[in-house]
N, C-alpha and C positions, 0 to 999 in steps of 0.2 A: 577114534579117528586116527589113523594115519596120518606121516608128515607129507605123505602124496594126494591126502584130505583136505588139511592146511587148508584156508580158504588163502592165496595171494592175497596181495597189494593190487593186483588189476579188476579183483574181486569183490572189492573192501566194501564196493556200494552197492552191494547184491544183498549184502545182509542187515544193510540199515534201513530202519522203517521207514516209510514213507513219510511219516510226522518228523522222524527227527533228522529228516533231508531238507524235509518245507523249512523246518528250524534252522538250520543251515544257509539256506537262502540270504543272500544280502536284499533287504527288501529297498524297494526303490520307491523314497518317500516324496508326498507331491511337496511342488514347492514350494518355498516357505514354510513347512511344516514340520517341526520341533522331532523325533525319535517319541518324546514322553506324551505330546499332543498324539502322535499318530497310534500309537498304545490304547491311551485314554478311547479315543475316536471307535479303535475295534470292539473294545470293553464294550463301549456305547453300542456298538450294533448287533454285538452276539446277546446282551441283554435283550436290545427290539425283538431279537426273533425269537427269544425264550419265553419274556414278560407273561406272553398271555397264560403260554401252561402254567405257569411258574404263578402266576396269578390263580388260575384256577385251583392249583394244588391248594392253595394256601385259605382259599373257601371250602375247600373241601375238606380241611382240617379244622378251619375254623366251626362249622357243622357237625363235628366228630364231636369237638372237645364242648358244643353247643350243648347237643344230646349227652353226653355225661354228667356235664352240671345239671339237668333236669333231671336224671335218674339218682344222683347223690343226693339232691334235696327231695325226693321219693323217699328216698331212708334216712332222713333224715338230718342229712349235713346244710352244715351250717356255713351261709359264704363268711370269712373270716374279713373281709377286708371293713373296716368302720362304714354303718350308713347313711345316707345321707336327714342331715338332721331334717328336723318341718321348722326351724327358723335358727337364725344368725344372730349373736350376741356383734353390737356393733365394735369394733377395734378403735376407729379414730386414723387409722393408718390404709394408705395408699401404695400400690405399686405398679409405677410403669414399665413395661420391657421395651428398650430402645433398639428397635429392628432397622436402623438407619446403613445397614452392612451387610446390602446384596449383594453388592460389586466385588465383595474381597470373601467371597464363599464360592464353592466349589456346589452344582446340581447335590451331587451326597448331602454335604454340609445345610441346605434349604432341607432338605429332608429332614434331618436330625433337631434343626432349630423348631420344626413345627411339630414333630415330636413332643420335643421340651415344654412348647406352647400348650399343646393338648394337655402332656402330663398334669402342668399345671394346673387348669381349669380343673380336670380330676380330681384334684388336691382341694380347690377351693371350693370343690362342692360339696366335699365332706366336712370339711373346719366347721368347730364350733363357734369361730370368729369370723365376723365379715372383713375379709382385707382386700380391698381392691383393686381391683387388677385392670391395666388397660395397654393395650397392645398397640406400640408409635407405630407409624413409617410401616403397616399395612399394605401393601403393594409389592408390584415388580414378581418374581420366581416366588418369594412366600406365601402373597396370594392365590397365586396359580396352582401353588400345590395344595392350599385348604382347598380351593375348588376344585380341585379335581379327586385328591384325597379322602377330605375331611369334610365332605361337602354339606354336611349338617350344622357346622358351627352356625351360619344365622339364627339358629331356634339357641344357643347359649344362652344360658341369661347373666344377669349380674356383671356384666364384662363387656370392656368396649374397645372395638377396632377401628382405629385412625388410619383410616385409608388415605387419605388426602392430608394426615399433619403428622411429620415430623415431632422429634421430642421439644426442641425449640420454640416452635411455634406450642406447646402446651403447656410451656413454661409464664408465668406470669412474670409481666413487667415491674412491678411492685416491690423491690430491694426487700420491703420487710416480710411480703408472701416468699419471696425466692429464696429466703434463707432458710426453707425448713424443706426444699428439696434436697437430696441427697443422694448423690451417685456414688453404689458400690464397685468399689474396685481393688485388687488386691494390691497396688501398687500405692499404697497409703501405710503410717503406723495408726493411723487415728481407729480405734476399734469403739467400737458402739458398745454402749453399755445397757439403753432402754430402747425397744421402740420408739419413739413419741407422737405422741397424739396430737392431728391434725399437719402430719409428716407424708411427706410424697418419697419414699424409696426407689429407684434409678436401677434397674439390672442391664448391660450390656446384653443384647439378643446377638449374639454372633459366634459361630461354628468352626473355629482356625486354626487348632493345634496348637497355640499358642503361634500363630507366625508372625503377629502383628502384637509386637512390645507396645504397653502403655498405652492403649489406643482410647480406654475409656478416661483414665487419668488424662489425659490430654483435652480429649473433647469435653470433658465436665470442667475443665480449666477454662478454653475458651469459653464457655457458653455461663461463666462466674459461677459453678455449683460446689460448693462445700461435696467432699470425698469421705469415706469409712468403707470400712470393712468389718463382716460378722468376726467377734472374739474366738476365733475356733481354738488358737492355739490355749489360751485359757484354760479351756474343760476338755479338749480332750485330745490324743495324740495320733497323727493319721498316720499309714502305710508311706505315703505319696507326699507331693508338694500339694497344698492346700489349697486345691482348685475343684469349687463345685460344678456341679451344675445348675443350670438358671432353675429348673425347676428344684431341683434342692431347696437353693438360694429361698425361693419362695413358700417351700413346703416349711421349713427349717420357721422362717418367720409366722409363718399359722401356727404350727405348733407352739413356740414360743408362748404366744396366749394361750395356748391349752394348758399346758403345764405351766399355769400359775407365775410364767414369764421367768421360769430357768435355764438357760441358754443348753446347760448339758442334756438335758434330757432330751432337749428338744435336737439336739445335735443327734444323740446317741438311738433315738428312736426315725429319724431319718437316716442317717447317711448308710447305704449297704456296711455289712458288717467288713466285706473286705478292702473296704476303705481307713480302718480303725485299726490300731497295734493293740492285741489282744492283752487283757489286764493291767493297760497303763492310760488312766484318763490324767495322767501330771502334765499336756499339755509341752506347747514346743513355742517357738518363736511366733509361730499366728501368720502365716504367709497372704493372708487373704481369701476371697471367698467370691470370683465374680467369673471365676473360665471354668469351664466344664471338663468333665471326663467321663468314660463310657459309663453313664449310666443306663442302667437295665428298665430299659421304658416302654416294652413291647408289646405292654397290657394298655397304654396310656387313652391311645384311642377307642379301642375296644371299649372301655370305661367311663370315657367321656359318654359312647354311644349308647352306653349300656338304656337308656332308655329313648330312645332313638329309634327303633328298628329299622329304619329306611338307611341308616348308616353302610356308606360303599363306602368307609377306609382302609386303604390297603394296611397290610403288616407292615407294622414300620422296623425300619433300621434300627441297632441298636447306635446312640450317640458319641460323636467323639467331644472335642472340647470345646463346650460351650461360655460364651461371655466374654469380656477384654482382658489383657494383660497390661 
């Protein structure tokens, strides 16, 4: 090109795409409406118009990967994941998730916590220990997404959903019943040392990034509940700050009775391996054990459904941080 080629300065928009002209554009947002809401908002509507392919792909994969697993057990493969036992050794131990934290979650975030939900049941359908699990404050966007996700959960067994109660209200009046609940949260040095039998354990169900300091520590203060947190730092030393996820939280104590009630094992055979600092289980300050982090939960529902076949759960999200700070 010649300097008689040169594209000018009067020329200058002749060569810019048409995308990164629109991008240019000062957009003229309605009123009242935030730059980050009005983002948010377009997110929300180029999804509506994807969803349904974007759904169909994902049956359509889901059927791929269907027909493989029936051609691998043809030859002989073997599902690796533990089966589901034909009965439960009883535990003595209880655990409620306290779902009271619609209001301060984002649509994502209700995704991700019922995730964690589902993962769970998963989890407690394999345990060779019965640990019970019961789901508070049932209702509002978490419900909405079981029923319209996970719309099998009613045939669940062993597990109960509080639609209509709060954690509060499952709380007993009885100072000497009330003293063997116990809400986890990382905001405590008090670290558990046993399960105990005939104990109601407290997991915060909520999805925040951490935005909301202290939120379980607080509300387990008001409502007079003794606090702890699982001993992580103890047995073994993580990547990160010590922050599970609720299903963790909960897998983490199943296993605990499996392995003969050794915290390490049960830590090291849970938590994803890139959570863990390779060849050092000498343990750290123990930060706690009650907010989540992306865990890898994509099979969760699939699994719960696995014997379900009427099961419509979409693919779910991978999660962000689950439970209180």
């Amino acid at each position: 090109m010649t300097s008689t080629d040169a594209p000018t300065s009067e020329h200058a928009d002749e060569i810019i795409s048409d995308e990164v002209r629109v991008k240019r554009q000062k957009v003229e947002l309605p009123e009242g409406m935030s730059k980050n809401a009005w983002k948010k908002l377009q997110k929300q509507k180029k999804w509506d118009e994807q969803k349904t392919e974007y759904r169909e792909m994902k049956k359509n994969k889901r059927r791929v990967a269907k027909k493989k697993k029936a051609e691998k057990k043809l030859q002989g493969w073997v599902d690796p994941r533990k089966p589901i036992p034909s009965s439960q050794s009883p535990s003595g131990v209880r655990v409620i998730m306290d779902c009271e934290f619609d209001e301060l979650m984002s649509d994502k975030e209700i995704v991700s916590l019922s995730t964690q939900i589902s993962r769970s049941y998963a989890a407690k359908r394999r345990a060779d220990y019965e640990v019970g699990l019961t789901i508070s404050s049932f209702n509002k966007r978490l419900k909405e997404r079981f029923d319209k996700s996970v719309s099998h959960y009613p045939q669940w067994k062993n597990i109960k959903f509080e639609e209509n109660n709060s954690l509060s209200e499952l709380l007993p009046k009885d100072q000497a019943e009330l003293s063997k609940y116990v809400y986890l949260t990382a905001d405590t040095e008090n670290e558990i040392e046993d399960l105990q039998e005939s104990h109601t354990y407290i997991i915060g169900g909520i999805v925040d990034k951490n935005r909301h300091k202290e939120l379980c520590l607080k509300k387990a203060k008001d409502l007079g509940l003794q606090v702890a947190r699982l001993p992580i730092g103890k047995y073994i030393q993580m990547n990160s700050r010590h922050v599970l996820a609720t299903s963790h939280v909960y897998e983490i104590m199943c296993m605990w009775f499996e392995q003969n009630k050794d915290w390490e094992k049960a830590f090291n055979l849970v938590l994803p391996p890139r959570k863990l600092k390779k060849n050092d289980v000498s343990g750290t300050d123990g930060a706690g054990n009650d907010t989540g982090s992306d865990d890898n939960s994509e099979e969760s529902d699939a699994d719960v459904g696995a014997d379900n076949p009427g099961s419509t759960s979409e693919d779910q999200q991978k999660t962000n941080d689950i439970g209180c700070d």
